[in-house]
N, C-alpha and C positions, 0 to 999 in steps of 0.2 A: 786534760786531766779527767777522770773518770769518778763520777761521784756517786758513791754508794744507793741503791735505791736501800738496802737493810738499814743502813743510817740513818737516811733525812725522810724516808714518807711512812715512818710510823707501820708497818706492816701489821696487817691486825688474820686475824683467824677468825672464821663465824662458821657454826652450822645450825641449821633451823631446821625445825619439821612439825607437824601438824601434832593433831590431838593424837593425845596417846595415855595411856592410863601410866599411874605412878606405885614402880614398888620400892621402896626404900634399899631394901639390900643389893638390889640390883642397878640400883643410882648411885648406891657407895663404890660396887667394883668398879664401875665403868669413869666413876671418876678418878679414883686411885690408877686402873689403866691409862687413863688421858692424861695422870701427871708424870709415870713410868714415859709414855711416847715425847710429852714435851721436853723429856732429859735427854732425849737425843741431842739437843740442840745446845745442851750445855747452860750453864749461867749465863743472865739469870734466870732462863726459863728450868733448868734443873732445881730451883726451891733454896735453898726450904721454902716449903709452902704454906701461912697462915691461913686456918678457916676464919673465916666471924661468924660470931653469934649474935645474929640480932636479937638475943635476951640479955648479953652481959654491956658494961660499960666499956668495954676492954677494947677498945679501936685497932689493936691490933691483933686481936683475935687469938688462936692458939693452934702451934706445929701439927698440921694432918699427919703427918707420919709417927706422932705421938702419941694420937687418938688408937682408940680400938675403934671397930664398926660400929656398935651398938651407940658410941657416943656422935660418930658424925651423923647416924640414923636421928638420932635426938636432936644437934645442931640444925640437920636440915629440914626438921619437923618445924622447927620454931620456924622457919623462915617460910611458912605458910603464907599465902595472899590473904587480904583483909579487907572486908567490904568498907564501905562508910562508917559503919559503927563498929568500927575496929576490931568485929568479931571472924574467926578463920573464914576464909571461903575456898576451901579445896582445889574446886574446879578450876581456879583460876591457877592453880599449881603452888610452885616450891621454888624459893629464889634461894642461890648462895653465890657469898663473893668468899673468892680466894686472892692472897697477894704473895707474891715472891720476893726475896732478900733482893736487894741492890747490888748493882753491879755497872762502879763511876757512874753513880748520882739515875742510871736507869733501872725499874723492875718493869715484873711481867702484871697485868691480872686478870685472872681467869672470872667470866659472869658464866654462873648458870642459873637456867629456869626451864622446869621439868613438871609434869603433870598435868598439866593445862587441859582441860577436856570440853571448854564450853562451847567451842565454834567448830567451822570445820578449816579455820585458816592455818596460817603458819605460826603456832604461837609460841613455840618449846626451841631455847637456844644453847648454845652453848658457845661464848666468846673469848680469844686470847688476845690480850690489847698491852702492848706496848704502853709506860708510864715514864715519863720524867720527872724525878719527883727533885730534882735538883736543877734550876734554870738553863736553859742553853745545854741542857748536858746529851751526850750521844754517845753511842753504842757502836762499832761496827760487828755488823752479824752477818756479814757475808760467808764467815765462814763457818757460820753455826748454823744460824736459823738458814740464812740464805741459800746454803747448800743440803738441808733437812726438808725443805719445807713441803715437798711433794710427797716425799715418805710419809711426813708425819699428818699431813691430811689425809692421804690413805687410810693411813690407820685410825687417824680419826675417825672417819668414814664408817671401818668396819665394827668401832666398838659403837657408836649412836645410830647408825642406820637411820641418818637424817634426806630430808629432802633436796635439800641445798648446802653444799659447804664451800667455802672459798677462801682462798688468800689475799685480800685486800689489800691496796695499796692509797696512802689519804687522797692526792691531787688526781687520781683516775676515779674515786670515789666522788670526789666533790664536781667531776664533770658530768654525771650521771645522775644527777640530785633528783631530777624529775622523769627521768627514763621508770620503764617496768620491770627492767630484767637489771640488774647490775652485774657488772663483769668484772673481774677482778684478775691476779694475774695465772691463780692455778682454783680452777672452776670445777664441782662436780653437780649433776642434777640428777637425781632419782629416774632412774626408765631410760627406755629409746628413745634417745632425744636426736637420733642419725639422719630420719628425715629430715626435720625440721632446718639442720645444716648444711645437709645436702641441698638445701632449694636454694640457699642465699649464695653467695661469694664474700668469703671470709678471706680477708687480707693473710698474707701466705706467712704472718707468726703469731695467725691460729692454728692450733692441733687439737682435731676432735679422735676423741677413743671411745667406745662405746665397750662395756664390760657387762658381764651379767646384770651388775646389781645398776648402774646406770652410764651415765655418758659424762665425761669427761672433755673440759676446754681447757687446752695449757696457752698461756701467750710465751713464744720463746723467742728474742728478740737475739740468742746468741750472746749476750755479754751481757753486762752489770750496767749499764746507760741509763740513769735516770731518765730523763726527757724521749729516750727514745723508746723506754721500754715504756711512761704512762700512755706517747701516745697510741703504741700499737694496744692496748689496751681498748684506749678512748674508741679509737678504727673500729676494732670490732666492738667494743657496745653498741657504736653508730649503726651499723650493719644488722646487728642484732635487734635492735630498737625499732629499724624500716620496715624490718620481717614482722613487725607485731609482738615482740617478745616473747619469752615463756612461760607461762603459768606455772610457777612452784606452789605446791600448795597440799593439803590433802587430799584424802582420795576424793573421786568425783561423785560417788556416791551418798556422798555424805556422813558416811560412817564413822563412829572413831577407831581409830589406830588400833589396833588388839594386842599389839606388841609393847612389850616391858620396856622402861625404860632404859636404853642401854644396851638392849638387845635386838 
């Protein structure tokens, strides 16, 4: 029997990238894009989708496809970073959580944090994580997300022009706890990353593509195999890890991002 990896290891979405300056209206479309891309995959990641307002009491926040712009510009203004004395601190950016309707005791939810300008690391993310909000409860998304999910980091890709983005899987993540690179099962990194793959010996369900904007690692194990698909994962992190890994990060320069965010 063949047991779902969309089911049992939590599949989560992450893309990160370095400093970059924040314009609010261009943080609204790109979010509203990102939630149009994750309707490919149908409920629950099709929504309805709840913003919060870390000003109101309202735990459950209120329908972004209800909102106009101007008001999610306002929601995600409030959710400024705050030093010690509880006063904004910009540079440190803009957080918002979104959550999705359920669908049998599972939803989706979306973290972002955008604006960040104060280092030159990787500090600006944008997360899609799987939730059980009902015990033991499971999902099978092989045929939603499972079979979307290259697409939709694609395009996730092209609306964030982030450094890193990847398809996670939990039990290939939790073997990599202390590695530098983490490898996931559908991987993109900003730039030519062609040589760097070229030197090592990638267990043969790695796939490197290299594309304008950067380089691409699929792990394809050919079938839906739990155990077989974390360990070829784990394989090439292992492989990845002896090479020295790869520095995702900002530029080397040390400058900030000049690009909007979202663009």
């Amino acid at each position: 029997m063949v047991t779902s990896i969309w089911t049992t290891q939590q599949p989560s979405i992450r893309l990160q990238w370095g400093t970059r300056a924040y314009d609010p209206a261009d943080t609204v479309s790109a979010l509203r894009e990102t939630l149009d891309v994750l309707a490919l995959c149908g409920r629950p990641f099709a929504g309805p989708w709840k913003l919060s307002d870390p000003a109101s009491r309202d735990a459950d926040g209120a329908r972004i496809d209800l909102l106009d712009d101007d008001t999610v510009r306002r929601v995600l203004g409030r959710g400024v970073a705050r030093n010690h004395d509880g006063e904004p601190f910009p540079k440190d950016g803009y957080g918002a959580t979104l959550v999705s309707g359920l669908v049998d005791g599972v939803g989706v939810s979306v973290g972002l944090h955008v604006g960040a300008t104060v280092n030159r690391y990787v500090v600006n993310e944008l997360t899609v994580t799987q939730r059980a909000v009902v015990p033991d409860a499971t999902a099978d998304l092989r045929d939603s997300f499972g079979r979307h999910q290259v697409e939709v980091l694609q395009r996730l890709v092209d609306i964030w022009s982030p450094d890193l983005a990847q398809v996670t899987l939990r039990d290939a993540s939790r073997s990599q706890r202390r590695f530098k690179t983490l490898v996931g099962l559908t991987n993109y990194f900003r730039g030519d990353r062609g040589s760097f793959f070229s030197a090592i010996e990638l267990p043969a369900v790695a796939k490197i593509r290299v594309s304008d904007e950067g380089t691409w690692l699929n792990i394809d194990v050919g079938h839906d195999d739990l155990v077989t698909t974390v360990a070829g994962i784990v394989a090439t992190a292992d492989v990845v890890e002896d090479a020295g890994g790869l520095v995702v990060g900002a530029p080397t320069d040390g400058t900030t991002d000049a690009r909007p965010e979202g663009r």
